[in-house]
N, CA, C and O atoms as CSV, one atom per row, in Angstrom:
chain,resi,resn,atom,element,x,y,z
A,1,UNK,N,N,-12.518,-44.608,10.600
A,1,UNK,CA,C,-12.098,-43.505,11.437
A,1,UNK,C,C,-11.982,-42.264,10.564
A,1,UNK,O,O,-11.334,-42.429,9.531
A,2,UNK,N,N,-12.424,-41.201,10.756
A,2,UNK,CA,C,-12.915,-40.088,10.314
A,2,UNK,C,C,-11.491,-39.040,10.939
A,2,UNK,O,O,-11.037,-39.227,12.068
A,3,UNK,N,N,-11.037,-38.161,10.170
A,3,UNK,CA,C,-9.946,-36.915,10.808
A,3,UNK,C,C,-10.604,-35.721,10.374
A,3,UNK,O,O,-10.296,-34.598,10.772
A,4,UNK,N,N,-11.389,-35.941,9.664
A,4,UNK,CA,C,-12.276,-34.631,9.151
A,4,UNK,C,C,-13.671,-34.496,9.191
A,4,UNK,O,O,-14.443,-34.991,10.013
A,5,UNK,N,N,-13.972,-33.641,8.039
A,5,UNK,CA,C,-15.172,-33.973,7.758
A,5,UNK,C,C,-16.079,-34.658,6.856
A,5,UNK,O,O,-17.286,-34.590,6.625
A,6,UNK,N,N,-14.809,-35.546,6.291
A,6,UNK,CA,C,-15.160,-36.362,5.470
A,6,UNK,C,C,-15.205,-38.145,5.900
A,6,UNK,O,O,-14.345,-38.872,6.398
A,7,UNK,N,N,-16.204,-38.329,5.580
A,7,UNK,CA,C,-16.608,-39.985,6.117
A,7,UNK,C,C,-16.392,-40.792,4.797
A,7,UNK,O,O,-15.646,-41.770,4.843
A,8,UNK,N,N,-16.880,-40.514,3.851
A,8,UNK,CA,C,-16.780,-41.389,2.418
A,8,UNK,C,C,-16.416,-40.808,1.758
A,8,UNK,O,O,-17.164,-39.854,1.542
A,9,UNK,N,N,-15.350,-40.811,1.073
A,9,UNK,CA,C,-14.560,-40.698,-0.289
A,9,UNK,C,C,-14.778,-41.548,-1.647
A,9,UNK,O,O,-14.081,-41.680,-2.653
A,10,UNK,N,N,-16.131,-42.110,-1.229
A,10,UNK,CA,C,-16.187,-42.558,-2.439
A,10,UNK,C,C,-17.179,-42.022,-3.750
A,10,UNK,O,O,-17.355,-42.570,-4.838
A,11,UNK,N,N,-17.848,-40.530,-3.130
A,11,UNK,CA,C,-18.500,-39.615,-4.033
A,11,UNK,C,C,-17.467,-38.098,-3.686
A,11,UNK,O,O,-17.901,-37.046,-3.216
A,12,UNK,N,N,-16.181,-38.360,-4.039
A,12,UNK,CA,C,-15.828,-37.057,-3.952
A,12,UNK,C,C,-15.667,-35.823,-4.485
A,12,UNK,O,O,-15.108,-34.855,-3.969
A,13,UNK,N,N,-16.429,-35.947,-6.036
A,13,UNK,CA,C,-17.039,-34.801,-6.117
A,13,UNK,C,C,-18.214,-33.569,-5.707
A,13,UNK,O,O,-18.379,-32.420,-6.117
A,14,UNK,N,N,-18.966,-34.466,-4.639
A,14,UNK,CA,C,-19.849,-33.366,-4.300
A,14,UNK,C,C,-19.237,-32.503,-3.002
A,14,UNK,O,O,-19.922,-31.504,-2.786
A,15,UNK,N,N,-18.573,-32.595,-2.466
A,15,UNK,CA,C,-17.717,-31.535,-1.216
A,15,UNK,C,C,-17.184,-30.772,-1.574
A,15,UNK,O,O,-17.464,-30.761,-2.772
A,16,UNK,N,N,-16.478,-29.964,-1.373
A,16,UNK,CA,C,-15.698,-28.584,-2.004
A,16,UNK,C,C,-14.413,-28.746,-1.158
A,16,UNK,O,O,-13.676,-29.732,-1.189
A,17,UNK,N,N,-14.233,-27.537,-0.328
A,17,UNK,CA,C,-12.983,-27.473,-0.173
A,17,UNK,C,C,-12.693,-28.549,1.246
A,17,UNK,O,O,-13.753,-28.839,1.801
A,18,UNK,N,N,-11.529,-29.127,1.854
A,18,UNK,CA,C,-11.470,-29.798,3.184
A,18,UNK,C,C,-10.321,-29.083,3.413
A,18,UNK,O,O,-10.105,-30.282,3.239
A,19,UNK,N,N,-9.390,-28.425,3.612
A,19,UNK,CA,C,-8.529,-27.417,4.125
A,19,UNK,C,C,-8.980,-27.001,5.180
A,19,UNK,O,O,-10.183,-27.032,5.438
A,20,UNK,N,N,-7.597,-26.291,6.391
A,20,UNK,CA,C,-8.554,-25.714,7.128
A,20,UNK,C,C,-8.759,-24.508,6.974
A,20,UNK,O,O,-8.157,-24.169,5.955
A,21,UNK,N,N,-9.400,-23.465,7.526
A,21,UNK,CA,C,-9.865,-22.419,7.324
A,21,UNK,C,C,-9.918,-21.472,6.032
A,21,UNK,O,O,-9.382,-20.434,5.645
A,22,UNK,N,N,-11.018,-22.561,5.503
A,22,UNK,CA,C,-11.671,-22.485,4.373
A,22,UNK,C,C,-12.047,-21.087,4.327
A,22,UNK,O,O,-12.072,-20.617,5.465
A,23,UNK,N,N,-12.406,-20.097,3.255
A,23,UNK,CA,C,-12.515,-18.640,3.278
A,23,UNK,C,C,-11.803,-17.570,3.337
A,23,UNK,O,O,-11.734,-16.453,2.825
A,24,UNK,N,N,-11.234,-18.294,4.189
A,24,UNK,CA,C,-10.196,-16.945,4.567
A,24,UNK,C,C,-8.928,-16.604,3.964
A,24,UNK,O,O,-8.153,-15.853,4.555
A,25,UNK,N,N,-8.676,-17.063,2.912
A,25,UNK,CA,C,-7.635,-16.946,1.697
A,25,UNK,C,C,-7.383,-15.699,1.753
A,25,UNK,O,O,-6.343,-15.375,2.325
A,26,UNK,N,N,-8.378,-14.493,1.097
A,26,UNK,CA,C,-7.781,-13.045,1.032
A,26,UNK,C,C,-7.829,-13.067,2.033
A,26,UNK,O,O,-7.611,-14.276,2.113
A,27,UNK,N,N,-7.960,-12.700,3.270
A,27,UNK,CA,C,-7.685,-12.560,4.726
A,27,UNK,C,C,-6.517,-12.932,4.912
A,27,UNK,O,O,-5.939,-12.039,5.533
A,28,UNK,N,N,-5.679,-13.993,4.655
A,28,UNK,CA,C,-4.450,-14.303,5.019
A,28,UNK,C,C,-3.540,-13.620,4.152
A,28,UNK,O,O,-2.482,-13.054,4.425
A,29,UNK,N,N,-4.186,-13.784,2.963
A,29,UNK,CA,C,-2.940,-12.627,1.679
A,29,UNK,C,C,-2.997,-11.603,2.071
A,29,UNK,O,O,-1.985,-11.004,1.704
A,30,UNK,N,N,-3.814,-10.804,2.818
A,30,UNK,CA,C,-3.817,-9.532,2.866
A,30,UNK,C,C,-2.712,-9.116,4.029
A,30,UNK,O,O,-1.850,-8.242,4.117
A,31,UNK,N,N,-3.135,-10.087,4.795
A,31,UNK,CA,C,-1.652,-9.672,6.451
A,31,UNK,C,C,-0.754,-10.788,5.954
A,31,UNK,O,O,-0.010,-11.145,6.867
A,32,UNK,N,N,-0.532,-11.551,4.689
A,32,UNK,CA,C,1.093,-11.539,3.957
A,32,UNK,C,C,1.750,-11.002,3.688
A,32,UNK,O,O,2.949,-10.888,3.943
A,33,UNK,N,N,0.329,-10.028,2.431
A,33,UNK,CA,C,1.149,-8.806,2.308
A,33,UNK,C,C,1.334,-7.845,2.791
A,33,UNK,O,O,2.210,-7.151,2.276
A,34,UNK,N,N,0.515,-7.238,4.186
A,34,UNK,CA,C,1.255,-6.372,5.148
A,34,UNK,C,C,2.744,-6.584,5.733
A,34,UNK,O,O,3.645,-5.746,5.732
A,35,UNK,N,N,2.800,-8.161,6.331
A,35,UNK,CA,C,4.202,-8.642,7.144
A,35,UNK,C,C,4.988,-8.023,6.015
A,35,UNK,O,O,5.825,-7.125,6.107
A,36,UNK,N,N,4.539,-8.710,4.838
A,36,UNK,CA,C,6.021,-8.737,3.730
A,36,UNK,C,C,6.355,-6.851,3.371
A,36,UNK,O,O,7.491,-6.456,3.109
A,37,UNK,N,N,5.191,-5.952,3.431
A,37,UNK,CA,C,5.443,-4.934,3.601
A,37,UNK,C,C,6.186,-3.946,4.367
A,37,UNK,O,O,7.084,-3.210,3.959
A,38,UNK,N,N,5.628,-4.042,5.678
A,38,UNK,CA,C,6.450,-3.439,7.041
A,38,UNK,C,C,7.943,-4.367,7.107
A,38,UNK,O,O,8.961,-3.709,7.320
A,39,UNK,N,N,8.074,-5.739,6.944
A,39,UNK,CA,C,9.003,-6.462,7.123
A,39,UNK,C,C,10.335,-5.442,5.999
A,39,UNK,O,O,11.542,-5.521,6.232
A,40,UNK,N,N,9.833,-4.691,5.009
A,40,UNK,CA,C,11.008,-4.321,3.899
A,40,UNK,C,C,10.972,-2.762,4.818
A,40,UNK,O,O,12.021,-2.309,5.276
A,41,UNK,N,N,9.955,-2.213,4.960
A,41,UNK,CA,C,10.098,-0.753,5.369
A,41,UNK,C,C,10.693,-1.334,6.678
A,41,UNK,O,O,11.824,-1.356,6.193
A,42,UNK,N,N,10.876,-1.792,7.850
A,42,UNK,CA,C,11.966,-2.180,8.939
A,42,UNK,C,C,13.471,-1.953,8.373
A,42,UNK,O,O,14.317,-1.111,8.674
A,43,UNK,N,N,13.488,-3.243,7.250
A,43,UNK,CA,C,14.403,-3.597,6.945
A,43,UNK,C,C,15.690,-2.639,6.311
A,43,UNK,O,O,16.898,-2.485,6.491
A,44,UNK,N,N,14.625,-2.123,5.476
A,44,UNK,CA,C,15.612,-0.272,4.973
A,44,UNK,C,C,15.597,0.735,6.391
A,44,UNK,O,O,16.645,1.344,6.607
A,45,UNK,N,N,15.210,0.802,6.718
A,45,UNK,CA,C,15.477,1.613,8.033
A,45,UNK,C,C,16.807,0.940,8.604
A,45,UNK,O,O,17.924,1.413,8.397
A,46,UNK,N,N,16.587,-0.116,9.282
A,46,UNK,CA,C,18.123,-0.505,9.978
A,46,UNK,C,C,19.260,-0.670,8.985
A,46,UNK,O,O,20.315,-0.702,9.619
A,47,UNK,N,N,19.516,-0.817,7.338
A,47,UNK,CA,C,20.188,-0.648,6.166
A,47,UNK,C,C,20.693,0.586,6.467
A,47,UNK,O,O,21.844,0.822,6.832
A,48,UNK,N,N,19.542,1.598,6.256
A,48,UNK,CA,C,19.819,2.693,6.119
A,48,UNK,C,C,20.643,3.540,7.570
A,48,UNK,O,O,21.159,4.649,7.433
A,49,UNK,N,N,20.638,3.034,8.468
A,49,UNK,CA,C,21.377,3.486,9.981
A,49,UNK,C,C,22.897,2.286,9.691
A,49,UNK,O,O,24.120,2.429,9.676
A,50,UNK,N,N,22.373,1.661,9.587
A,50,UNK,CA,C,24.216,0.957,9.715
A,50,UNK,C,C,24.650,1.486,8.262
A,50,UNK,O,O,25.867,1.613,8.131
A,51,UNK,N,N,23.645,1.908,6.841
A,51,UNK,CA,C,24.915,2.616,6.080
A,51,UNK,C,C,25.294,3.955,6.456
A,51,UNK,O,O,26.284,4.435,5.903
A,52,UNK,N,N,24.444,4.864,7.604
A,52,UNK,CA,C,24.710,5.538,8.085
A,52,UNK,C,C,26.238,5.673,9.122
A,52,UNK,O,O,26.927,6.691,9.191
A,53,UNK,N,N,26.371,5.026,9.486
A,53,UNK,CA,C,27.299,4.465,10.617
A,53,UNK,C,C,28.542,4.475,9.765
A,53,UNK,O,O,29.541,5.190,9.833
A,54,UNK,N,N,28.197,3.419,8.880
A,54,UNK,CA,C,29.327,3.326,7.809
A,54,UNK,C,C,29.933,4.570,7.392
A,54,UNK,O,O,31.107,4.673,7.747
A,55,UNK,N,N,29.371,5.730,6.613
A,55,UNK,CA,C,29.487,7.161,6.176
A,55,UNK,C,C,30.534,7.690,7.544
A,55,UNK,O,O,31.689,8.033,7.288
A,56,UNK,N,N,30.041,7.715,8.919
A,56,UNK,CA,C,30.753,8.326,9.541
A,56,UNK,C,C,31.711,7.972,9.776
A,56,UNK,O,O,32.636,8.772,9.635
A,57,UNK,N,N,31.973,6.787,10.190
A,57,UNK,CA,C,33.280,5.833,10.335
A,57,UNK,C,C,34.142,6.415,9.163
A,57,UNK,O,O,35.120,7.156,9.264
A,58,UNK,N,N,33.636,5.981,8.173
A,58,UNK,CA,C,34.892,6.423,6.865
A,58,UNK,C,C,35.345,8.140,6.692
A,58,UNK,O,O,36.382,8.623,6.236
A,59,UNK,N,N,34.003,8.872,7.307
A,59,UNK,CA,C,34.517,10.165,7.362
A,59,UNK,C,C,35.398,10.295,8.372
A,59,UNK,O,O,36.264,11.126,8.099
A,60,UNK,N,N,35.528,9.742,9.554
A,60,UNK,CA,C,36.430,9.720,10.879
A,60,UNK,C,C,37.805,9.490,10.525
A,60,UNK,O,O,38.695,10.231,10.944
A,61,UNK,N,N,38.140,8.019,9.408
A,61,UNK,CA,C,39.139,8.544,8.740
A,61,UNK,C,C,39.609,9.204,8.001
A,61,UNK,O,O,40.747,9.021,7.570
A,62,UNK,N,N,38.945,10.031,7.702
A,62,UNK,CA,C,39.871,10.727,6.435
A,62,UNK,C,C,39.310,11.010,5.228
A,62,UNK,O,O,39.602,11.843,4.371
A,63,UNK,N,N,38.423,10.149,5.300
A,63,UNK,CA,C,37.529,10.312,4.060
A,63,UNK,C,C,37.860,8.985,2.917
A,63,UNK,O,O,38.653,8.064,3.111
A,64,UNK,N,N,36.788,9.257,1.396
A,64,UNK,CA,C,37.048,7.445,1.315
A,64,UNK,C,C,38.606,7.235,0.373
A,64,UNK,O,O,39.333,6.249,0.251
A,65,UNK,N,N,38.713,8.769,-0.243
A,65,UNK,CA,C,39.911,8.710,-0.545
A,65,UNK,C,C,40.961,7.680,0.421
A,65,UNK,O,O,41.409,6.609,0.014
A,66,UNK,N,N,41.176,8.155,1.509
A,66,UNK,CA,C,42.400,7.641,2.536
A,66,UNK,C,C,42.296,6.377,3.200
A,66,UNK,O,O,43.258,5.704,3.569
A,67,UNK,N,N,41.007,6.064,3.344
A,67,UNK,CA,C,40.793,4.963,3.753
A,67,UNK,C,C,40.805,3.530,2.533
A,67,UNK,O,O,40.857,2.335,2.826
A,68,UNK,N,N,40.749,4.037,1.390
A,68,UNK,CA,C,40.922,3.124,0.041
A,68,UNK,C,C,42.654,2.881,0.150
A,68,UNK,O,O,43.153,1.759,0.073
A,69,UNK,N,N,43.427,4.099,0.335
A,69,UNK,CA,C,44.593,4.199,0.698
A,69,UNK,C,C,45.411,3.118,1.262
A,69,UNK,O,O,46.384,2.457,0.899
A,70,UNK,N,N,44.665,3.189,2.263
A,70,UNK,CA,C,45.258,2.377,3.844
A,70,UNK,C,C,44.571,0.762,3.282
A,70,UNK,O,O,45.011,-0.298,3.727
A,71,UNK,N,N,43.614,0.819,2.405
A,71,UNK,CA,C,43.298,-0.394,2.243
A,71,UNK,C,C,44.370,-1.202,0.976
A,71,UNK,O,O,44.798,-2.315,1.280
A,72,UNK,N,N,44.630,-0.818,0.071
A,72,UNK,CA,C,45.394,-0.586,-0.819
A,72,UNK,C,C,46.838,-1.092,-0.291
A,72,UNK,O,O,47.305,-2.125,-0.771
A,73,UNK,N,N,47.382,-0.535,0.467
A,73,UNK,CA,C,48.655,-0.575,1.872
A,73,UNK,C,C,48.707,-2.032,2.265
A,73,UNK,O,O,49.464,-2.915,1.863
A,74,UNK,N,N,47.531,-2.086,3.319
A,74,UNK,CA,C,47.434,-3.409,3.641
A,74,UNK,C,C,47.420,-4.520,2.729
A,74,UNK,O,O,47.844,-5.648,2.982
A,75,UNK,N,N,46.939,-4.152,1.718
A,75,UNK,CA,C,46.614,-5.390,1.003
A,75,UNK,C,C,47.954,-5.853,0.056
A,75,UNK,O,O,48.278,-6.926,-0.452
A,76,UNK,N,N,48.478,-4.693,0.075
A,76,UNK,CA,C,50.257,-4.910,-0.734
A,76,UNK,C,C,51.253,-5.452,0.207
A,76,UNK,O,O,52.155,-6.217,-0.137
A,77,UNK,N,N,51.020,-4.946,1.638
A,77,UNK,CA,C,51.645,-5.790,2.798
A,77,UNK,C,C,51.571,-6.783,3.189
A,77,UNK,O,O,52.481,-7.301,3.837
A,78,UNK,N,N,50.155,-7.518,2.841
A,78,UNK,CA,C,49.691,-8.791,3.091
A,78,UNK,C,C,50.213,-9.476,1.777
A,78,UNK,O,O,49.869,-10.655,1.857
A,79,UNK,N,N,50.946,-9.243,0.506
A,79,UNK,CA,C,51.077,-9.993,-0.674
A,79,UNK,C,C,52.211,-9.980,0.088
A,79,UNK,O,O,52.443,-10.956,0.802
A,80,UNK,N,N,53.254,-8.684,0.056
A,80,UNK,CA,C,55.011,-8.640,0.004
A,80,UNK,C,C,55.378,-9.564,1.377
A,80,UNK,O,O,56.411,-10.231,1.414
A,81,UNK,N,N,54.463,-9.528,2.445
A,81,UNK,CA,C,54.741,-10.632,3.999
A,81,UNK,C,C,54.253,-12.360,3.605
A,81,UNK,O,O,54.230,-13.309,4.389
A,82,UNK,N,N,53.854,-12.347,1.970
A,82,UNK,CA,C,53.840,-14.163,2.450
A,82,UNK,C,C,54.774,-14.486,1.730
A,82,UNK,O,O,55.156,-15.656,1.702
């Protein structure tokens, strides 16, 4: 019973490749390395909007001075309450 295109294995040096889609190696590296490309330029874009987000939030309080503050606060309140 045959799954390929190979019937005898018992001269298996004269065949080359049995993979499938033989050839097309750079063809597939090439839209790897597109995905893996656009996939990072996406990826800094939505980084770059939620560290955006971030910036305003902390400017809303006060700035990072005050908000280090208040963090600082809490975190001495959370030692002196256990």
């Amino acid at each position: 019973m045959a799954t390929g295109p190979v019937d005898n294995w018992l001269n298996i040096d004269t065949f080359g490749a049995i993979y499938p889609f033989v050839g097309s190696e750079v063809l597939l590296a090439i839209v790897g390395y597109a995905f893996w490309i656009v996939w990072h330029i996406i990826q800094m874009k939505k980084e770059d909007a939620e560290f955006q987000k971030d910036i305003e939030n902390i400017k809303q309080q006060g700035g990072p001075g005050k908000v280090l503050e208040d963090e600082s606060r809490r975190e001495i309140e959370d030692q002196v309450g256990q």
